[in-house]
C-alpha positions as CSV (number, residue, x, y, z in Angstrom):
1,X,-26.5,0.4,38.3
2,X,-24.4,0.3,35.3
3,X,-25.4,1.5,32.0
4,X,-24.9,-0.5,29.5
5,X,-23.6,0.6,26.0
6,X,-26.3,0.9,23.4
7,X,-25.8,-1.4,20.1
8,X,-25.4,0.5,16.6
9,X,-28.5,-0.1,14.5
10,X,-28.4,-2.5,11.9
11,X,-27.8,-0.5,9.0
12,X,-30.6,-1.1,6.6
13,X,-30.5,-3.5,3.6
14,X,-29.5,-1.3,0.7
15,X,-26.4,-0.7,3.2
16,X,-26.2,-4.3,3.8
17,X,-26.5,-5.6,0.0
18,X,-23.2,-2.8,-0.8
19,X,-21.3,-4.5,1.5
20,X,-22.2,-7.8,0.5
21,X,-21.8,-6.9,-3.2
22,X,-17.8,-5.4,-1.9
23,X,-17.2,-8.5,0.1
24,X,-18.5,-11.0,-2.6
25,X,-16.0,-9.1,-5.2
26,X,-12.9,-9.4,-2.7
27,X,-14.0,-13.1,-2.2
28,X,-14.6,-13.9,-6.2
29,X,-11.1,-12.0,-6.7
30,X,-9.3,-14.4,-4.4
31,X,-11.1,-17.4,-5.6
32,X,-10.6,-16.4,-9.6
33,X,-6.8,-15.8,-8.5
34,X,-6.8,-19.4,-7.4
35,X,-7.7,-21.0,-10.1
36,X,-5.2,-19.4,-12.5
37,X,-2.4,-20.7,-9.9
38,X,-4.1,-24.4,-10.0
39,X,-4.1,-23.5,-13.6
40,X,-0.4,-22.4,-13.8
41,X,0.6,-25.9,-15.7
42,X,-1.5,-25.2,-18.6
43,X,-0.3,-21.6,-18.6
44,X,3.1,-22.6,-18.9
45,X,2.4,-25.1,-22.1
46,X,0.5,-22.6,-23.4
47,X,3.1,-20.3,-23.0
48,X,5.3,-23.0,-24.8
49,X,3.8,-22.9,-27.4
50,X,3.6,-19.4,-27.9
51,X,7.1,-19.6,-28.2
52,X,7.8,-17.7,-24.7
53,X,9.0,-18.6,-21.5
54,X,6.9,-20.6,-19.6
55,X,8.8,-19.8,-16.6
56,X,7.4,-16.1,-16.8
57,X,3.8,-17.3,-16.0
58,X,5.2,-17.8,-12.7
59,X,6.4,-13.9,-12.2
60,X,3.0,-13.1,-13.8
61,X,0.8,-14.9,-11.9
62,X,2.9,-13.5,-8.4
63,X,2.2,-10.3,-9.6
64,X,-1.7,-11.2,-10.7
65,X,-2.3,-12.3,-7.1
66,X,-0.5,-9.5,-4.8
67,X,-3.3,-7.4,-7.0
68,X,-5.9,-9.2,-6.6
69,X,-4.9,-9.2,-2.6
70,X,-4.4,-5.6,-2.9
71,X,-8.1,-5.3,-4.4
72,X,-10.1,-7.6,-2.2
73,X,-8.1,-6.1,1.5
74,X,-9.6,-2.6,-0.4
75,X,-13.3,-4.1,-1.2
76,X,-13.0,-5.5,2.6
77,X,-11.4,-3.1,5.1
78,X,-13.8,-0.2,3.1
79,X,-17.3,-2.0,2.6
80,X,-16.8,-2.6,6.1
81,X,-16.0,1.0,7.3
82,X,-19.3,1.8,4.9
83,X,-20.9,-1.0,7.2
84,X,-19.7,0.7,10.0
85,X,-21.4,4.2,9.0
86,X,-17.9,6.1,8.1
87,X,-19.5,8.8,5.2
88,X,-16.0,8.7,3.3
89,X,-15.8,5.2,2.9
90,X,-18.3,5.4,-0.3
91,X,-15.6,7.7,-1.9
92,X,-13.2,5.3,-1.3
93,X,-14.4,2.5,-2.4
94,X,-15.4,4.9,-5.7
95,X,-11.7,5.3,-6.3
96,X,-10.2,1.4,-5.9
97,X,-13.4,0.6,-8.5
98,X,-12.1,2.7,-10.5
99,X,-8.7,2.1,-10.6
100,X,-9.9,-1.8,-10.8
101,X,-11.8,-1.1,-14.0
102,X,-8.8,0.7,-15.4
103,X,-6.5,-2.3,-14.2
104,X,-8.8,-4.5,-16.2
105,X,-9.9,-2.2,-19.2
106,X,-6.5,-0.5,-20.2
107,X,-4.8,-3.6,-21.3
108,X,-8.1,-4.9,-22.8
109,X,-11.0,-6.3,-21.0
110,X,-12.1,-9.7,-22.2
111,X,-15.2,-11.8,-21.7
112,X,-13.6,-13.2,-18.5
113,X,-13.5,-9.8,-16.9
114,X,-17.6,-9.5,-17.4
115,X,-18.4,-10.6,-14.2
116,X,-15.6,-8.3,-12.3
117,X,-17.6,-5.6,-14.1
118,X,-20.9,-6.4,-13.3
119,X,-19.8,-6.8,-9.5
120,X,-18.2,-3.5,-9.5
121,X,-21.2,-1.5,-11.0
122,X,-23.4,-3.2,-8.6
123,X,-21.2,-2.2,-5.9
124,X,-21.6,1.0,-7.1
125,X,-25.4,1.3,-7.6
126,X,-25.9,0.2,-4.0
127,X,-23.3,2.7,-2.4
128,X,-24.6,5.3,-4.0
129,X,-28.4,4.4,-3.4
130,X,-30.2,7.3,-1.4
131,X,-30.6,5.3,1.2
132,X,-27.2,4.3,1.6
133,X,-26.4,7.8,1.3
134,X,-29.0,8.6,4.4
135,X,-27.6,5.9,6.4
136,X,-24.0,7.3,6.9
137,X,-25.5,11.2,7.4
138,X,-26.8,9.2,10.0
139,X,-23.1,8.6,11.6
């Protein structure tokens, strides 16, 4: 007879709530990005009015998105590695929070950003729980 290959446990639910906190983030990036480009009309009138180039919200909303792509493949490829028990993962996704709440902070965080924030220090809290932290000594 043929063994079979034992399944990986489940990793508990602090483990599973940080990666659904990382994978809701990527998702709500995408989703907010979205909406700016079905927004991108108003933008430009806006822009109009401003006196500046409306065709510049186009280059700036390009740029908005391959970020926000950049951020969510980050939040995704790494909460899953965490998911998967890989100890260094936590670090990781550590460093592209932070770098996401200077990308938002250093030109001014506004009111809109609140809920980036809140996602991110949630994120956070539950990859650095102990019990997360048990979990990937673990593997």
């Amino acid at each position: 007879m043929t063994e079979q290959p034992h399944a990986a446990p489940a990793p508990p639910p602090v483990v599973r709530g940080a990666v659904a906190v990382w994978f809701a983030l990527g998702a709500f990036l995408l989703l907010e990005n979205l909406v700016l480009w079905l927004r991108r009309g108003e933008l430009e009138q806006a822009a109009v009015r401003a006196g500046d180039d409306p065709a510049a919200v186009t280059g700036l909303l390009g740029q908005l998105t391959v970020v926000a792509v950049a951020f969510a493949i980050g939040y995704g490829l790494f909460g899953w590695l965490l998911r998967r028990g890989r100890r260094w993962a936590r670090g990781v996704l550590t460093g592209v929070a932070v770098l996401h709440v200077l990308w938002i902070v250093l030109p001014g965080a506004s009111a809109a950003n609140l809920v980036t924030l809140l996602l991110i220090a949630v994120g956070l809290a539950f990859t650095w729980l102990p019990g997360t932290a048990q979990w990937v000594k673990q593997h």
